[in-house]
C-alpha positions in Angstrom: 11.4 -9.2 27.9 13.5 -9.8 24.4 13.0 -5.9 23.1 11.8 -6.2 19.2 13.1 -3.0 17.1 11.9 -1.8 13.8 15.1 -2.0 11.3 14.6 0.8 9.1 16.7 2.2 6.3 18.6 4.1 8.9 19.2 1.3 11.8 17.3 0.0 14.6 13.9 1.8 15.4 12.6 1.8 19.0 9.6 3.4 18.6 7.6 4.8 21.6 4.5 3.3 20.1 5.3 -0.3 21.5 3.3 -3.3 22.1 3.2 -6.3 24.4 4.1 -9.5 23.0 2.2 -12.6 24.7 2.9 -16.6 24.6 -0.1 -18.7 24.0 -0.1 -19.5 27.4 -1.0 -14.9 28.0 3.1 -14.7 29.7 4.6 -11.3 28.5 7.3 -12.1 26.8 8.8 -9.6 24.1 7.9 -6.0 23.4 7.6 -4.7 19.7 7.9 -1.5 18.2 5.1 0.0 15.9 6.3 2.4 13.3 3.6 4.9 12.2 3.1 5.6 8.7 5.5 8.3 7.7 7.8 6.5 8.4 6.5 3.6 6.5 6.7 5.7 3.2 10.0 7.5 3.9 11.5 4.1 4.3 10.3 2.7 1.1 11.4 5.8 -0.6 15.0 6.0 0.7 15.0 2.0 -0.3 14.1 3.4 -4.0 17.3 5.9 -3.8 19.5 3.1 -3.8 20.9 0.7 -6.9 20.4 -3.8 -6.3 23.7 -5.0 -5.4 25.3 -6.8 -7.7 24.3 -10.3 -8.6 27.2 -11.7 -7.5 27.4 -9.8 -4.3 23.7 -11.2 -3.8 24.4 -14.6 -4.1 27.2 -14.8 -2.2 25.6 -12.1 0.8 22.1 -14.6 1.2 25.2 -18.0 1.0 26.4 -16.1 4.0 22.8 -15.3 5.5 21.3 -18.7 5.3 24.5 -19.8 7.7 24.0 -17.0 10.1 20.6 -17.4 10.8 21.1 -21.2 12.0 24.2 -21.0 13.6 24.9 -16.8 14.8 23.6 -15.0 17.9 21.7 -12.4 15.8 19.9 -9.9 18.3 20.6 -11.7 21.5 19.3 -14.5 20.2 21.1 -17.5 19.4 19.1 -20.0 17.4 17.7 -22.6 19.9 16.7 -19.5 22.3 14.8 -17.8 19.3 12.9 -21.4 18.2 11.9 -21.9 21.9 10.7 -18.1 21.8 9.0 -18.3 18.6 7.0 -21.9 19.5 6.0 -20.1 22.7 4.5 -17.3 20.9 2.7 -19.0 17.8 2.1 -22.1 19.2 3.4 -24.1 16.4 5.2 -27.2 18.3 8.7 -26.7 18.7 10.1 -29.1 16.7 7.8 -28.5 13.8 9.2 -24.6 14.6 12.9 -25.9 14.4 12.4 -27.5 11.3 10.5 -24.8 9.6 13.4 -22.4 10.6 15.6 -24.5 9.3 13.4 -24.8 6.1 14.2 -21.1 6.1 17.9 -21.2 5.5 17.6 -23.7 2.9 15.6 -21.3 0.9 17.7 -18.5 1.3 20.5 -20.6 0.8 18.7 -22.0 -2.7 17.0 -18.6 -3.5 18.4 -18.2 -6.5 18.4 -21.8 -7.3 14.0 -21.4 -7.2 14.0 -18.6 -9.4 15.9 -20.5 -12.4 12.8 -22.4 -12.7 10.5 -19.6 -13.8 12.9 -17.5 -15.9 12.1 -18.2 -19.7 14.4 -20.2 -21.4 15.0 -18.1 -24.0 15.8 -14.8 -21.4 18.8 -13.8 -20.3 18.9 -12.9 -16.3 21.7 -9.9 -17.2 21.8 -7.5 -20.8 25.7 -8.3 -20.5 24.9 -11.9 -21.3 26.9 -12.5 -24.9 23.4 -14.1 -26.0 21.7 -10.7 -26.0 24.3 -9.3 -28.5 22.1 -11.3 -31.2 18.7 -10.1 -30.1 16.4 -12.1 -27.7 14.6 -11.0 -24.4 16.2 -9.6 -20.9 14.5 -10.2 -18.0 13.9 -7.3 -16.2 12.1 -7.0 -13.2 8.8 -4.6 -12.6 9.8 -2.8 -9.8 12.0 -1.9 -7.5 10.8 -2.5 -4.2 8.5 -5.5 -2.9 6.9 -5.5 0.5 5.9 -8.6 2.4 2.6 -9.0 4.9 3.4 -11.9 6.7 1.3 -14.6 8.3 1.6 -15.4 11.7 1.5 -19.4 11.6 5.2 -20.1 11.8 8.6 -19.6 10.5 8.0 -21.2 6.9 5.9 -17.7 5.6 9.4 -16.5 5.4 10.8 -19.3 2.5 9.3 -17.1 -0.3 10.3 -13.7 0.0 13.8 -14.0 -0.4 13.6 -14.8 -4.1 12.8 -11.0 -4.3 16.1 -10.0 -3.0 17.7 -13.0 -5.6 16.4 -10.9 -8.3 17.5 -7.1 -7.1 14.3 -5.9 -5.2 14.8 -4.1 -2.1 12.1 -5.9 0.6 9.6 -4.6 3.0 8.6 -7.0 5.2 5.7 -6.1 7.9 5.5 -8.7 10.5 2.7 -10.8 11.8 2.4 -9.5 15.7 1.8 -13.1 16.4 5.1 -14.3 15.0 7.5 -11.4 14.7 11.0 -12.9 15.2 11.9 -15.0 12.1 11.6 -11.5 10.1 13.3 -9.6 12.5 16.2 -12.5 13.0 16.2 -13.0 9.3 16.9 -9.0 8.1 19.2 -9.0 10.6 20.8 -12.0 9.4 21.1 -10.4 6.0 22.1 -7.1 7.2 25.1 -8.6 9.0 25.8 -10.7 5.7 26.5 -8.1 3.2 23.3 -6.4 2.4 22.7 -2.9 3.3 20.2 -1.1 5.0 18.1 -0.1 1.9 18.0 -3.8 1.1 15.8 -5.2 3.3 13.9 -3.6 6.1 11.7 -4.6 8.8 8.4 -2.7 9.8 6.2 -3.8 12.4 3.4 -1.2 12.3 -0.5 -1.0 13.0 -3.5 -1.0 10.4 -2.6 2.3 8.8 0.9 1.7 8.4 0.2 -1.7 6.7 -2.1 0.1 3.9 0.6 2.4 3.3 2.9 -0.1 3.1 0.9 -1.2 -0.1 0.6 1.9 -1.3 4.4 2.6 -1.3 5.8 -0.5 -2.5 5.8 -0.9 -6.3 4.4 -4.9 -5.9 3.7 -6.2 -3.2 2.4 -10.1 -1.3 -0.2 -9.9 1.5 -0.7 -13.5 3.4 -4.6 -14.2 4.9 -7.8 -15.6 4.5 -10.9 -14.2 2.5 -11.2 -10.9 3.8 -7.5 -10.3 2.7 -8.0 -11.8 -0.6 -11.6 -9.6 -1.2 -9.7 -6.3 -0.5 -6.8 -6.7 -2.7 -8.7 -8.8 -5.4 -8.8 -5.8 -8.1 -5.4 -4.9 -7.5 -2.7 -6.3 -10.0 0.1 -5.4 -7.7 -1.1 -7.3 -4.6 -0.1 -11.1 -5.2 -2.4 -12.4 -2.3 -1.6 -15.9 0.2 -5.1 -17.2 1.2 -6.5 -19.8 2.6 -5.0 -22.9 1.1 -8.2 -25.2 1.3 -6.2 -27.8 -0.2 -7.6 -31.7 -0.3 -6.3 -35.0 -1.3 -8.7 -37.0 -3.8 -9.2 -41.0 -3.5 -10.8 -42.7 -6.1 -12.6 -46.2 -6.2 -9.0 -47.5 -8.4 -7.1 -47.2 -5.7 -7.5 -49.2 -2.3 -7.5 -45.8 0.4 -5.9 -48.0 3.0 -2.7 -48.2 1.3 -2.9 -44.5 1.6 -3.8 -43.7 4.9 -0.3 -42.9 6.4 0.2 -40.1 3.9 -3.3 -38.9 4.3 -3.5 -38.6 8.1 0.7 -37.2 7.7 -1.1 -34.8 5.2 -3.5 -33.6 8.1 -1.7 -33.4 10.9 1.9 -32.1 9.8 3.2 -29.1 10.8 0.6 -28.9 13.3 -2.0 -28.6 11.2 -1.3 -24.9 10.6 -0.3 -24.7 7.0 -2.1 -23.4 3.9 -0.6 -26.9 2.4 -2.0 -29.2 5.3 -5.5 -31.3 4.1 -8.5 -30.1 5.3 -11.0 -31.9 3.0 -10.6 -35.8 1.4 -12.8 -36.9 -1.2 -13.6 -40.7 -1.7 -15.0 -42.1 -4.6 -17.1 -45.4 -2.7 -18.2 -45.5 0.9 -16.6 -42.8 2.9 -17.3 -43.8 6.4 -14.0 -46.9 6.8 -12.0 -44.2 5.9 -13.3 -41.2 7.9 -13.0 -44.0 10.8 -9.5 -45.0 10.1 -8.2 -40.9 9.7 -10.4 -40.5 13.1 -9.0 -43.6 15.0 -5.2 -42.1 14.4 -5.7 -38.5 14.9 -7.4 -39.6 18.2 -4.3 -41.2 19.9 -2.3 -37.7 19.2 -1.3 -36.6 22.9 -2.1 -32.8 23.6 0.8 -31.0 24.5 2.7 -28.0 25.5 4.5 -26.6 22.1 7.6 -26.5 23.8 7.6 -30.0 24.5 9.8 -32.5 22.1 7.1 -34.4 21.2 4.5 -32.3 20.6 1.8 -32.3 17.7 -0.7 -30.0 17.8 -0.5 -26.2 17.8 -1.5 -24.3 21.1 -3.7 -20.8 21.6 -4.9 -19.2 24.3 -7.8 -20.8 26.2 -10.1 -18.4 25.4 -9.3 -18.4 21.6 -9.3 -21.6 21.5 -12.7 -22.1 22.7 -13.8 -19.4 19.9 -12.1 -21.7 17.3 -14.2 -24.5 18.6 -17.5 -22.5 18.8 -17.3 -21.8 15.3 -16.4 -25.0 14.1 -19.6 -26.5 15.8 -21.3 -23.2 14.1 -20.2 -24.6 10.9 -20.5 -28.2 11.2 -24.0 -28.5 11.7 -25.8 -31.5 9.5 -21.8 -33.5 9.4 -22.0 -36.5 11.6 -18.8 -35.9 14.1 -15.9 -38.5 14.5 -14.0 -36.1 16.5 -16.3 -33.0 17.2 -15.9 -29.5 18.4 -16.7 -30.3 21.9 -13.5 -32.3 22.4 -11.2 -29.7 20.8 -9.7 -27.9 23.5 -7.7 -29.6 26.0 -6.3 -26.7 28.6 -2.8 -27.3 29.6 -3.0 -25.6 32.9 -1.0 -22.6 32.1 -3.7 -20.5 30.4 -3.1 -22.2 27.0 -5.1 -25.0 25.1 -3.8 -27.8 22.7 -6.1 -28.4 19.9 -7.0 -31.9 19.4 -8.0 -32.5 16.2 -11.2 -32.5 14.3 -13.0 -35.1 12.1 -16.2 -34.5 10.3 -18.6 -37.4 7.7 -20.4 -35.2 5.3 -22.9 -36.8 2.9 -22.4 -35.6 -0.1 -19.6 -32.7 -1.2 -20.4 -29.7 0.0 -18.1 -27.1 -0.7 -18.8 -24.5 1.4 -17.8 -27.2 4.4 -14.9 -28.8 2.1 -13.1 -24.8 2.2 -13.4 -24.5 6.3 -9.9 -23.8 6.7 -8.9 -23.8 10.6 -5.4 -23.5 12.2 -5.1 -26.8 13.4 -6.0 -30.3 12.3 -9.1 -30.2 11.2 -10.7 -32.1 8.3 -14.2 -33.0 6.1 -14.5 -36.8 4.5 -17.0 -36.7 1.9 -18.2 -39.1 -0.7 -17.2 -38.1 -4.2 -18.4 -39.5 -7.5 -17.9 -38.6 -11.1 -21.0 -37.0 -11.7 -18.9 -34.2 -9.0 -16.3 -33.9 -11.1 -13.5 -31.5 -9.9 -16.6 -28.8 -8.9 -15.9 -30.3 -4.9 -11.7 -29.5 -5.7 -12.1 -26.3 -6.8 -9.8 -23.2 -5.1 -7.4 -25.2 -3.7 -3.9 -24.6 -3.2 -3.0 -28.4 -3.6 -5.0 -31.1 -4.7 -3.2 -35.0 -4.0 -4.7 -37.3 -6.5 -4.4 -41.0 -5.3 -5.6 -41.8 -8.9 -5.2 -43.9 -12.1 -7.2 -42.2 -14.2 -5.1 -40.0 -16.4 -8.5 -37.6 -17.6 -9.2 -36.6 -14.1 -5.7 -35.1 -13.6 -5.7 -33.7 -16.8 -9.0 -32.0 -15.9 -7.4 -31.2 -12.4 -4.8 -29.7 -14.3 -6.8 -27.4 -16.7 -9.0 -26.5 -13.3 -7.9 -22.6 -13.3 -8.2 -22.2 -9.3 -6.3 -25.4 -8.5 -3.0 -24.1 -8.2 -1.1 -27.2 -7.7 -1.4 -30.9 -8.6 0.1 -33.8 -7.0 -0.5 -37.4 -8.5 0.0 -40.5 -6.0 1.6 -41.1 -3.3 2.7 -36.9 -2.2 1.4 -35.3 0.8 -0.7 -31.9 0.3 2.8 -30.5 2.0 5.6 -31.7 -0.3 7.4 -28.9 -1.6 10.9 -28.3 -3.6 12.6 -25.1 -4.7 11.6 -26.2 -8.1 7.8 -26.5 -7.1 5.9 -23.2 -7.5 3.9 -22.5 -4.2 1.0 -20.6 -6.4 2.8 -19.9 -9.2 6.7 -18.8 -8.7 6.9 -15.4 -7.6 8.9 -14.8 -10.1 6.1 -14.6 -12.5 4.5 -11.3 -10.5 8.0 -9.7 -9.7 9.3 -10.5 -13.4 9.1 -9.5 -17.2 10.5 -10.1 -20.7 11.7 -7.3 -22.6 13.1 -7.3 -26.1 16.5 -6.1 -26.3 20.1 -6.5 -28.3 23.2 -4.6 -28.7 26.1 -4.4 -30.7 
């Protein structure tokens, strides 16, 4: 049992509050600590009693962090032992978990490299600047400390919240229970790399403790789906991480064949897990070559153990994966299935399931069945026509335009709940430091204020 502590402002936590940690297959195989409340808020409060480091002494503390956490034994755990624990315990595949951890050093690594991006031009990062001495704007950040409550569906979640210690925020994060160690592997990381403390903390804690969490934090980002983004929806401090929904778009210009690899890549990457994978695509002619072509390749994928090499497709327990598939038969009723519910789950023999993936032919666009969002590979083909317009696209995170016609990705673009646009040939995934995820962060955690001196 790999023994998970709470790292509070003080040091490792163990609490006596502690709870069982289970692979998708039901084996035992870490135990975390659950901090109550109190000492949620008199965390956050002894991070507020401390000054950001230095820029300087940032940048060259998360240089040093992004190399420990890939190639350091950080709490027992060196970092093959802690990918093979963490594939084991979300069921993302093991290789897609090795290359998302490694995604994560690169972002810390680049962390202040992303932020550039959404600092105004015309805004100096520090007031000692020699530009402010002739009057301009500083920017200045709106708080002081920023917690994190972070999804459970792989290492990746963990790319974005570094930026916050980039620009001098002290970070909270609150682990998912059903993927705690990149958090706990990454404070640590930092805290061995020049960061105190104060600087980042790490808080696993139940319900109660993750409200207060909220309430203690001057801003703060909470990951899940619509129940998550309902609570917090009135709430300016709250940047919420829903469901992604996000779909790629194929109109009658293009010829979808040429397409298909990146679509069906689009689907099935990183298991089929991510807010960025495609869970609807739109065609503007007959739909029903194309659902058939997506079907007959996402057919041949071989169900396997997430620790194995080659493995796909993500992994729950039997039991939740047969719930998954229940409710996707719930909820595609009136689709004609290419690859149905009934052939989802494929038990491994160890108490957990592979999901195979999911193909559904709607006849016309209907959104509430284009937003299903499910954690593995599971996607809607509709017919789409102009009459539609971009109603079908709306409140996605990405749309992928395969697309000549300039008008319809301007109107994508002016679409206020499509967050990002990609025109051509781009899977729904592609991402770069300089590509907002939903907007940069920076534009929550961030101001401008006036300011000059002599």
């Amino acid at each position: 049992m790999v023994h998970i502590d709470a790292l509070g402002a003080g040091g490792e936590y163990r609490t006596r509050n502690r709870e069982v940690v289970r692979s998708t297959a039901g084996v035992p195989v870490a135990e975390l600590s659950i901090v109550p409340p109190l000492y949620v808020s008199r965390t956050i409060s002894a991070q507020r009693k401390v000054r950001p480091l230095p820029v300087v002494q940032r940048a060259a503390a998360l240089a040093r962090t992004a190399d420990a956490f890939v190639t350091g034994v950080i709490a027992g755990l060196d970092f093959e032992t802690y990918v093979g624990l963490t594939s084991r315990i979300s069921g993302l595949p093991i290789a897609v978990t090795r290359a998302e951890a490694g995604a994560v050093a690169d972002a810390v690594a680049s962390a202040f490299d992303a932020v550039r991006p959404a600092r105004p031009a015309g805004a100096a990062l520090d007031w000692r600047a020699e530009r402010t001495r002739n009057g301009g704007a500083v920017w200045a950040r709106r708080g002081e400390t920023f917690a994190v409550h972070a999804a459970g569906n792989g290492p990746g979640v963990h790319r974005l919240w570094p930026q916050a210690l980039a620009l001098g925020y002290r970070v909270v994060v609150r682990p998912s229970r059903r993927e705690p160690l990149t958090a706990h592997r990454l404070v640590n990381a930092l805290r061995e790399s020049g960061f105190r403390p104060e600087d980042a903390v790490y808080l696993p804690t139940d319900h109660g403790g993750a409200d207060e969490v909220i309430r203690s934090a001057d801003l703060a980002m909470a990951y899940g789906g619509r129940d998550v983004a309902d609570k917090y929806a009135g709430d300016p401090t709250v940047v919420v991480n829903g469901p992604g929904r996000t779909k790629i778009l194929v109109t009658a210009d293009r010829d979808w064949s040429d397409f298909i690899d990146i679509i069906v890549d689009s689907i099935v990457n990183l298991g089929g897990m991510a807010c960025v994978n495609t869970t609807a695509v739109l065609y503007e002619g007959d739909p029903v070559p194309l659902a058939a072509a997506i079907a007959e390749r996402l057919v041949a994928v071989e169900p396997l153990p997430s620790a194995h090499e080659r493995a796909v497709l993500p992994t729950q327990p039997v039991d939740r994966a047969r719930a998954l598939a229940k409710y996707l038969a719930a909820k595609a009723a009136g689709t004609t299935p290419l690859l149905g519910a009934e052939q989802v789950v494929a038990a491994l023999g160890d108490g957990g399931a592979a999901l195979r993936p999911a193909v559904h032919l709607l006849a016309g666009p209907d959104v509430d069945k284009l937003n299903i969002e499910l954690p593995f590979p599971c996607v809607w083909v509709s017919p789409w026509s102009r009459d539609a317009g971009v109603a079908p696209l709306r409140h996605s995170l990405v749309v992928t335009a395969i697309t000549g016609d300039e008008e319809l990705i301007d109107d994508l673009l002016a679409e206020p709940t499509v967050s990002n646009v990609y025109c051509g040939r781009h899977p729904t995934y592609w991402a770069t430091p300089a590509i907002p995820h939903d907007g940069f962060l920076a534009d929550v955690l961030m101001r401008n204020k006036g300011f000059v001196r002599d």
